[in-house]
N, C-alpha and C positions, 0 to 999 in steps of 0.2 A: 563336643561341648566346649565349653570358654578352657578357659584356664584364670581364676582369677587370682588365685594367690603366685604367681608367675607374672601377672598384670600389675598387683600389686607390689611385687620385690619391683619390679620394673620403675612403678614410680617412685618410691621411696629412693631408689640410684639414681634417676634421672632428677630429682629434686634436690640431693645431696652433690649433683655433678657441679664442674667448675668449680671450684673452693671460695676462690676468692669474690669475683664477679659474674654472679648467674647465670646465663642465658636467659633469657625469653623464652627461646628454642626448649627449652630443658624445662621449665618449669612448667611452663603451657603443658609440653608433652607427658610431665608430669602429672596433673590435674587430669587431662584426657585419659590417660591411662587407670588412675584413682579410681574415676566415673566408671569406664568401663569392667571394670576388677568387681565393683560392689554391682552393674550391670547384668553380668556375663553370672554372680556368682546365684542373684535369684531366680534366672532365665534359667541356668543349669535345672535348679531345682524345679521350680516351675515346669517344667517341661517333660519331668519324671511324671508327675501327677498322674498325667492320662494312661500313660502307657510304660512299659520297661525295658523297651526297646533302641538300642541306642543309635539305631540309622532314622527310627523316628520321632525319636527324640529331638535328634539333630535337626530335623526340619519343622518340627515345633517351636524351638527356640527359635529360627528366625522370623516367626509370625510377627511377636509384638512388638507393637509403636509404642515407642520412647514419650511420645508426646500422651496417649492413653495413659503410658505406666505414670507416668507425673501425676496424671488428673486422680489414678487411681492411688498412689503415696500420699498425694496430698488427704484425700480422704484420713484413711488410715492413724497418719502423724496426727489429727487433730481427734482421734479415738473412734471415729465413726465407721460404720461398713455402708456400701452403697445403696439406694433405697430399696435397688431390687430384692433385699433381705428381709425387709417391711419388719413386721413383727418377731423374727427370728435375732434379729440384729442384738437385742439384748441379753441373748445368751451366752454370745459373744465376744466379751470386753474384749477391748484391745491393749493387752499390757503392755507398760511403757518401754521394757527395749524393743517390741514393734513398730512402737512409735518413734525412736529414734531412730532406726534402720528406714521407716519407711520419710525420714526426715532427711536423712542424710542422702538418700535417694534425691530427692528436690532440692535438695541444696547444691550437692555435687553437680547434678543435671546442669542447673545453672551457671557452677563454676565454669566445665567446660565448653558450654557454650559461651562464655566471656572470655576463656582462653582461647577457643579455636576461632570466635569470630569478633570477639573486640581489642580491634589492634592499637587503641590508643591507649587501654590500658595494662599497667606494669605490675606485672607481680612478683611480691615478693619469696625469697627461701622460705622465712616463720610461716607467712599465708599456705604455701602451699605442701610445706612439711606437715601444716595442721590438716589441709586436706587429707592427705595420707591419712594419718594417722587417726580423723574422723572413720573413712572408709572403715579400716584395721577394726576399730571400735563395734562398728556397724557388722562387721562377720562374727565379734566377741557376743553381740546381742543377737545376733542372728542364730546364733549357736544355743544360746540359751530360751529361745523360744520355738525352734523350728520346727517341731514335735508336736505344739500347740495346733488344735484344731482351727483358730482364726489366722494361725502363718498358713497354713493347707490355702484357707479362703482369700488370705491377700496375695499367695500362688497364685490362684486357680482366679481372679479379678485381674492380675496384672497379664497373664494369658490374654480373658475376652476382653479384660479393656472397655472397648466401646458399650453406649447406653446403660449400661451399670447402673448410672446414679441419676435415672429415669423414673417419676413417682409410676406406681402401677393402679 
């Protein structure tokens, strides 16, 4: 499985490196790392779902697309479940540290993709220590809903991902 709280010491040192004048190099990798730490940490789980098996587990979490997991956060963060849940959907809610874990998701997503692929722009310590410490935030909400039967179903969406939010 990940390692995300290892992921995250990682970035939090790499974002604090250099004292004086940052790296690029360091902070980027910082961000990347952020991303991957809150990534790595609902795939772990998510991947428990199906089975308790940890060589198949292992090969569960490499299933999902990052680009699905987005479309399916974004849902989530603004309270909603996909329509495939039609009528069930309102049983439901989506409480608000979900919605900011499943926010922080889409936003991080974004950050590192502006770190790893937009090279014209410069990031700062503050920007990217709040990264950090978004994530850090996001495993404090995570913690506190994870029990919840709709974190099970935002699991068990960011797994299949695809056609989800298809009227039926």
């Amino acid at each position: 499985m990940g390692f995300p709280d290892d992921l995250l010491g990682q970035a939090e040192h790499l974002a604090k490196l250099d004292r004086k004048r940052p790296k690029q190099a360091s902070l980027r990798r910082a961000i990347s790392a952020a991303y991957y730490a809150l990534f790595h940490r609902l795939i772990s789980e998510a991947s428990w779902l199906p089975v308790k098996d940890y060589q198949v587990a292992s090969c569960i979490a490499r299933a999902p697309s990052h680009a699905k997991m987005n479309e399916v956060s974004k849902l989530f963060a603004n309270g909603k479940l996909p329509k495939a849940f039609g009528s069930v959907a309102s049983r439901f809610p989506v409480k608000s540290e979900l919605k900011q874990v499943a926010q922080a998701f889409v936003d991080l997503q974004q950050a590192r993709h502006d770190a790893d692929y937009d090279l014209a722009k410069n990031f700062r310590r503050g920007e990217t220590i709040a990264f950090v410490e978004r994530v850090r935030q996001a495993f404090r909400d995570w913690d506190a809903v994870r029990k919840e039967r709709v974190a099970s179903i935002y699991l068990a969406c960011l797994l299949i991902g695809k056609d989800l939010d298809r009227g039926r």
